[in-house]
C-alpha positions as a printed Julia matrix, in Angstrom:
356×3 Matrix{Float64}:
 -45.69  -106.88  -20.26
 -49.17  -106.76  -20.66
 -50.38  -109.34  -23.29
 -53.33  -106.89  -24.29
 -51.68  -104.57  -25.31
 -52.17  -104.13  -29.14
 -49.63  -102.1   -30.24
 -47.02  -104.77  -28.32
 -48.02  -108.37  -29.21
 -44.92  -109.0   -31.05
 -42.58  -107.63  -27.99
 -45.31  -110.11  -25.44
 -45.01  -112.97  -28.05
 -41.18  -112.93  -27.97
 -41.25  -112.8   -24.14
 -43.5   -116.0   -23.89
 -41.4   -117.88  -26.69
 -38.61  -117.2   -24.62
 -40.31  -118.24  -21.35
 -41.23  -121.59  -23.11
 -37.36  -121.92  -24.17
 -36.37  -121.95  -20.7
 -39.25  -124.35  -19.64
 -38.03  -126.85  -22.28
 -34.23  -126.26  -21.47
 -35.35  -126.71  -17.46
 -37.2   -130.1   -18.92
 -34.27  -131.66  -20.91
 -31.93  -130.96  -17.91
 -34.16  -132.82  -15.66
 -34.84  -135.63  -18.56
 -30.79  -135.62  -18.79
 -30.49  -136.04  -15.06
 -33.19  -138.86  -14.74
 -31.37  -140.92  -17.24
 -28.37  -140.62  -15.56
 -29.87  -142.14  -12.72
 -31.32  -144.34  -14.69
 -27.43  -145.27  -15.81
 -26.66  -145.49  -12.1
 -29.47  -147.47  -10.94
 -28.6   -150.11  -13.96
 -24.95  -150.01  -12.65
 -26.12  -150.71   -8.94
 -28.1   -153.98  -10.0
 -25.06  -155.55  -11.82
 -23.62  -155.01   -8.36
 -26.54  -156.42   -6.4
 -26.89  -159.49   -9.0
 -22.77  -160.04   -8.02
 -23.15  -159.54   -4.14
 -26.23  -162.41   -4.64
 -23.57  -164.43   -6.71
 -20.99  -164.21   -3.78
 -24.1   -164.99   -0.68
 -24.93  -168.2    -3.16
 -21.29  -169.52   -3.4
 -20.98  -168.77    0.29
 -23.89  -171.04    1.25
 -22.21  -173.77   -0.86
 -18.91  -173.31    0.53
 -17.59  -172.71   -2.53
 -13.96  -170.96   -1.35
 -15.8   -169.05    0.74
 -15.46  -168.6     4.75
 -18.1   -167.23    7.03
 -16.82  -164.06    6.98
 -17.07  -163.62    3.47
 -20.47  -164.25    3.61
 -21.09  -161.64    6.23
 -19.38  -158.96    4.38
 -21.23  -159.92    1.19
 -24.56  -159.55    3.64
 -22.8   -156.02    4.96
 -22.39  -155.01    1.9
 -25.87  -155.88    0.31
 -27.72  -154.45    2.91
 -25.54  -151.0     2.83
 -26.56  -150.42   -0.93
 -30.16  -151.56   -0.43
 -29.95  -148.61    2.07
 -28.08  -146.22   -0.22
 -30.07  -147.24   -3.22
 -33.87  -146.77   -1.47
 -32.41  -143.1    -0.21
 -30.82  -142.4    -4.24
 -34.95  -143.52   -5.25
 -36.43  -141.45   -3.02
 -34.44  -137.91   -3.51
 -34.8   -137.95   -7.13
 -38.71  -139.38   -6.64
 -39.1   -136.0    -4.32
 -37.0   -134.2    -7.22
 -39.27  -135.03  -10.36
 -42.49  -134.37   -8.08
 -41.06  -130.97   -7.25
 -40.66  -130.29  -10.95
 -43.51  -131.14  -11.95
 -45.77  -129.18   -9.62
 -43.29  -126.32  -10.56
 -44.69  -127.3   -14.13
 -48.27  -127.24  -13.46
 -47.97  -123.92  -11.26
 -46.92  -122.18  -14.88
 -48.92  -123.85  -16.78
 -51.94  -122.71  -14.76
 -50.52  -119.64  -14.15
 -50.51  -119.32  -18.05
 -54.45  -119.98  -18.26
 -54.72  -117.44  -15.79
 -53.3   -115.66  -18.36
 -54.66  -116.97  -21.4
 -58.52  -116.86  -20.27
 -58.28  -112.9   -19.13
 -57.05  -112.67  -22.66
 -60.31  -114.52  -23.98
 -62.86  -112.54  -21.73
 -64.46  -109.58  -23.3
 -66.14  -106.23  -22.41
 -68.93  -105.39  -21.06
 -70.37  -103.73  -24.74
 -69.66  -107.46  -26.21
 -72.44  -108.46  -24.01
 -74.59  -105.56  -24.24
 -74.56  -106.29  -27.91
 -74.83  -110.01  -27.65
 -76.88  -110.93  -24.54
 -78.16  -113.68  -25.65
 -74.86  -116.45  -26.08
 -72.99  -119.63  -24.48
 -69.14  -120.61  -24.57
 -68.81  -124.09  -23.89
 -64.82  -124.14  -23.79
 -63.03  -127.3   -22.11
 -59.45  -127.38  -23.21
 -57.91  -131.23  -23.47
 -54.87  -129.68  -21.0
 -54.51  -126.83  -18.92
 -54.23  -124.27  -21.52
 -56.07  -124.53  -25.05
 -55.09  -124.04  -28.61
 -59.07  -122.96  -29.54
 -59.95  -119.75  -28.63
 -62.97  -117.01  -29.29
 -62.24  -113.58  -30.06
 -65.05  -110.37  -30.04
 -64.45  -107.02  -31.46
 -67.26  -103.99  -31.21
 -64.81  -101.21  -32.14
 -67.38   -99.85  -34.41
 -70.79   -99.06  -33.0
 -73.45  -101.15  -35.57
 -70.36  -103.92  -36.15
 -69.7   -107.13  -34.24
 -67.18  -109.09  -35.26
 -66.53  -113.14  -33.72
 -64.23  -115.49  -34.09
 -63.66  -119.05  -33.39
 -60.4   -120.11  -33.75
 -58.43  -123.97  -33.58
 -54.87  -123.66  -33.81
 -52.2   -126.03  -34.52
 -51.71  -128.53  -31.5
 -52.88  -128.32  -27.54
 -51.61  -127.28  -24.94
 -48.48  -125.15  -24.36
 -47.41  -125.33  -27.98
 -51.54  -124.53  -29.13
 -51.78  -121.56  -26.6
 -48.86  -119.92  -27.97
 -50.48  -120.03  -31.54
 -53.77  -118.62  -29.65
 -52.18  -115.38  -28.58
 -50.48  -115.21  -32.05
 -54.32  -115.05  -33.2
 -55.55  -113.12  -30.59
 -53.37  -110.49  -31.33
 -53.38  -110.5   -34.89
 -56.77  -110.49  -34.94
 -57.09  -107.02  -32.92
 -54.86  -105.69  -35.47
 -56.8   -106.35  -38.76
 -59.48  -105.58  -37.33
 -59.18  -102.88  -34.24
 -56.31  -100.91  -35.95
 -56.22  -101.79  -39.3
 -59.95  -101.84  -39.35
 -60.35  -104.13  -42.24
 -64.13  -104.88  -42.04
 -64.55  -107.4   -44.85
 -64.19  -111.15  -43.23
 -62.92  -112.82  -46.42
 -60.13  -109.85  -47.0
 -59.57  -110.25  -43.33
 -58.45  -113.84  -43.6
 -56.58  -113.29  -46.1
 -54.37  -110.8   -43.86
 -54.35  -113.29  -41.43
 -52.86  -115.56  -42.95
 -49.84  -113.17  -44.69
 -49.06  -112.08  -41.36
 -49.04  -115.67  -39.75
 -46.74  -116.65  -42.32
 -44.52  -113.39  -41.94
 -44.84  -113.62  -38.06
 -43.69  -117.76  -37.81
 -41.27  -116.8   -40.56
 -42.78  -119.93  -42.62
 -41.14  -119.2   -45.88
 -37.59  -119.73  -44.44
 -38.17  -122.04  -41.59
 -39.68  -125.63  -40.94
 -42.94  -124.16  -39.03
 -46.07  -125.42  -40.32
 -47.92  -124.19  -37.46
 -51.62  -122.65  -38.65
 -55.27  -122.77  -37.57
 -58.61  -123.03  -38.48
 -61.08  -120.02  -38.61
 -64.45  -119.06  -38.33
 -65.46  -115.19  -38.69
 -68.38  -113.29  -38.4
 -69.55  -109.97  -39.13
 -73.43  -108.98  -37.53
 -74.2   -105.77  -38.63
 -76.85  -104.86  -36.07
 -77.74  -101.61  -38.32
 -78.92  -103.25  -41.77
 -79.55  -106.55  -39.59
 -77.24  -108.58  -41.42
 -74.67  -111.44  -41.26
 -71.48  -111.93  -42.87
 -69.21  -115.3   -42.49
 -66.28  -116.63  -43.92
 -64.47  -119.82  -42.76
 -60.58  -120.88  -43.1
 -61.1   -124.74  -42.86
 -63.97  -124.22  -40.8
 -67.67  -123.78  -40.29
 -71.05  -122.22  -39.0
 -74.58  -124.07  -38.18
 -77.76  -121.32  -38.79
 -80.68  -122.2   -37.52
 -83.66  -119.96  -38.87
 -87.54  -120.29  -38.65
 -86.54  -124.24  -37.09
 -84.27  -124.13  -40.43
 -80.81  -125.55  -40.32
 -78.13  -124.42  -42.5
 -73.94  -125.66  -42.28
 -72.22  -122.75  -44.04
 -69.1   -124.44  -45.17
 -65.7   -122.22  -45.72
 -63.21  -123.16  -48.05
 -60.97  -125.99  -47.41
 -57.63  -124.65  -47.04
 -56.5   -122.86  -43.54
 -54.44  -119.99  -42.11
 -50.78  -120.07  -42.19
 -49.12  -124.72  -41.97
 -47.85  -126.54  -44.76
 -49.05  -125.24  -48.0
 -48.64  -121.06  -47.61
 -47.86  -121.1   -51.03
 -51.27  -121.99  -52.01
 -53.6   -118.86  -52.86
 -56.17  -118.0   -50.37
 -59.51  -116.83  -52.15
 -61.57  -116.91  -49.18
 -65.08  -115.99  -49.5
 -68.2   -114.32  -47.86
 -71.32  -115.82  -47.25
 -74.42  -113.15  -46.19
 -77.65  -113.71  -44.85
 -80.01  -111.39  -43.27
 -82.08  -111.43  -39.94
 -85.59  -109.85  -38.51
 -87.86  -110.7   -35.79
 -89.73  -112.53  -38.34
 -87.15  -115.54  -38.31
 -84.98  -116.05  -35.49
 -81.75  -116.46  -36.1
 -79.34  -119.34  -34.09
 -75.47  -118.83  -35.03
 -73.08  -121.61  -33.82
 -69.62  -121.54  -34.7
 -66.86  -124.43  -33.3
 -63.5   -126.1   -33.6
 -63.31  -129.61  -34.56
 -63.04  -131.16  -30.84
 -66.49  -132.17  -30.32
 -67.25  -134.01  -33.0
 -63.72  -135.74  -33.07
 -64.41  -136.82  -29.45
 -63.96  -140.4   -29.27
 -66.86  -142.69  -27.04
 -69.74  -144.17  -27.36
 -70.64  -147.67  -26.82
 -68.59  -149.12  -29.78
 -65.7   -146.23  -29.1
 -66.08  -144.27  -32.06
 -66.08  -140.21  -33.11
 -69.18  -138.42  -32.23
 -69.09  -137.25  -36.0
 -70.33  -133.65  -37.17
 -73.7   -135.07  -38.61
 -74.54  -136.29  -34.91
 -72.98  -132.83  -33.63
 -75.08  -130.51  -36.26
 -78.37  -133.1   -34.91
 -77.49  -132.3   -31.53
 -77.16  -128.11  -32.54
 -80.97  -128.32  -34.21
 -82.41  -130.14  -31.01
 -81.85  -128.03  -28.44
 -81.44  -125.04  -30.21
 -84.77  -123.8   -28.66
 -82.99  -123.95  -25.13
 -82.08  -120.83  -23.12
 -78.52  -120.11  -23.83
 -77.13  -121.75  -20.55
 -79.85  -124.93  -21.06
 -77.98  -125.33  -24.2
 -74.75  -125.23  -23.25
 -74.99  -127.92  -19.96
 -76.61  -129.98  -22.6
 -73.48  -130.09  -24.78
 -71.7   -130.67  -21.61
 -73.89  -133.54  -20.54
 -73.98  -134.94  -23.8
 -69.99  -135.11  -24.03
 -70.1   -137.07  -20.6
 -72.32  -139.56  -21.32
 -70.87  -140.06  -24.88
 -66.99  -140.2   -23.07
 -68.81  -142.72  -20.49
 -69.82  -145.09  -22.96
 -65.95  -147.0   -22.89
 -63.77  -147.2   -20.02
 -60.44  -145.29  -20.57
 -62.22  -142.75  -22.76
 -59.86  -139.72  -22.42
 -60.63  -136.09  -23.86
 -58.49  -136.33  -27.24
 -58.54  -132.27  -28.33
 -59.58  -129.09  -27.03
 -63.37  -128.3   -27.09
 -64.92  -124.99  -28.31
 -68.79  -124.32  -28.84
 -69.99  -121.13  -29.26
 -73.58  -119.97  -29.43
 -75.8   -117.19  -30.59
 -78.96  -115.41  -30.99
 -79.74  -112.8   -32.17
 -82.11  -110.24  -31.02
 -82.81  -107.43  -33.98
């Protein structure tokens, strides 16, 4: 089944739920089985610790002959033998399983980043950009969507759903998809209405109102209309940095996200417009949370979005890919800062300018 395929997300979606049902029943077999050898392996060292009882009571004499003693040895030294050969089978076991694992799982970002790359008109339209995208595992839960469907409209999205990894990619092609359908087929063109849909069909889709999922995300969208040279945003939970004529500006969205705990609570999201000309050029930069939650530093602390936004205005004059290996860079040297310092979410940077 072809995961781009608009008209079929909810048929795809199904498929890969149950795909990551049999993963997890494949797991908790294996987990089952590795206990039980865990049971064994317990059972087999009460044994040893009463062969080691019988070889001490035989070097004392203690009612026990010679041959006891070499039995007891016989014996010891046949389940040393059996017990090194039990280690090493279900060693060779859990390593097969586990590169079966990774094989999927980078199978799946196959998967998951020919879902995130876009057409050739995205980048007529918007030449001048950077991703920076490092996932924390091998597939992400952040994600960047483009739409062009109509000729003067662009629309962009950065999304951060619920969780990494396996569980977060899952809720990325839920927003992928749903996505393409407010706005390719429904063509609902207003951001703020448009989050609202998304988050009545996330709820409908996740079946929230009946079940324990709290799943959700975080979104930032964006409208350039390259016609009347104008900008639209509106944010679920999230943000955008514009930088104009050296200017910065954080465009905050409201505080409440798409779809998790409280779907109950209304969603009046709104839209923030600007304009652009040649006169003032315009710097868009719209992110998940992971950078500035990334933990380092000398004193291993977040790198904090006041630092981030600091970071944005600095090097904002860069090229496109300038900027971006200086994000990069600057995330290594801030991870370097404390031994141990391990990537703690997925990363997602995007970056724009515009060219009326």
């Amino acid at each position: 089944m072809d995961c781009e395929d608009n008209t079929d997300w909810k048929t795809c979606f199904e498929k890969e739920q149950k795909h990551r049902r049999d993963v997890e029943h494949q797991l908790e077999a294996k987990i089952e089985e590795l206990y039980q050898t865990q049971y064994t392996l317990k059972r087999k060292i009460q044994e040893l610790e009463a062969l080691n009882q019988k070889l001490l009571l035989a070097e004392k004499g203690e009612r026990k002959s010679a041959q006891e003693k070499a039995y007891a040895l016989e014996e010891l030294t046949a389940f040393t033998e059996a017990l090194e050969d039990m280690v090493e089978e279900r060693t060779q076991e859990a390593h097969f399983q586990k590169l079966k694992i990774i094989q999927s799982l980078n199978y799946a970002k196959q998967i998951q980043l020919a879902i995130l790359s876009f057409d050739e008109k995205v980048i007529k339209n918007l030449p001048e950009h950077f991703i920076f995208f490092k996932p924390r595992d091998i597939v992400s839960g952040d994600m960047y969507w483009f739409s062009n469907k109509h000729p003067d409209l662009t629309f962009i999205a950065v999304v951060d759903c619920t969780g990494h990894g396996v569980p977060g990619a899952f809720m990325s092609l839920i927003a992928h998809n749903l996505l393409n359908e407010i706005i390719n087929i429904r063509r609902l063109f207003s951001v703020e209405q448009a989050l609202e849909k998304l988050h009545k069909l996330v709820v409908r889709v996740l079946k929230q109102k009946v079940t324990n999922n709290h799943d959700g995300m975080d979104v930032s969208l964006v409208m350039i209309d390259s016609f009347i040279k104008r900008i639209d945003f509106a944010g679920a939970n999230a943000s955008m940095v514009m930088i104009q004529n050296q200017e910065q500006k954080i465009i905050n969205g409201e505080r409440v996200g798409i779809g998790g705990i409280k779907i109950n609570r209304q969603r009046n999201y709104s839209k923030k417009t600007f304009s652009y000309s040649k006169k003032y050029p315009t710097h868009l930069y719209l992110f998940s949370d992971g950078f500035q939650d990334q933990f380092g530093g000398k004193i291993r602390e977040k790198f904090l979005r006041q630092r981030f936004y600091e970071l944005l205005l600095e090097i904002h004059t860069l090229p496109m890919s300038a900027q971006r290996l200086q994000l990069e860079n600057t995330l290594k040297v801030w991870m370097n800062g404390q031994p141990n310092n391990e990537q703690t979410d997925d990363i997602l940077v995007m970056g724009l300018r515009l060219i009326p």
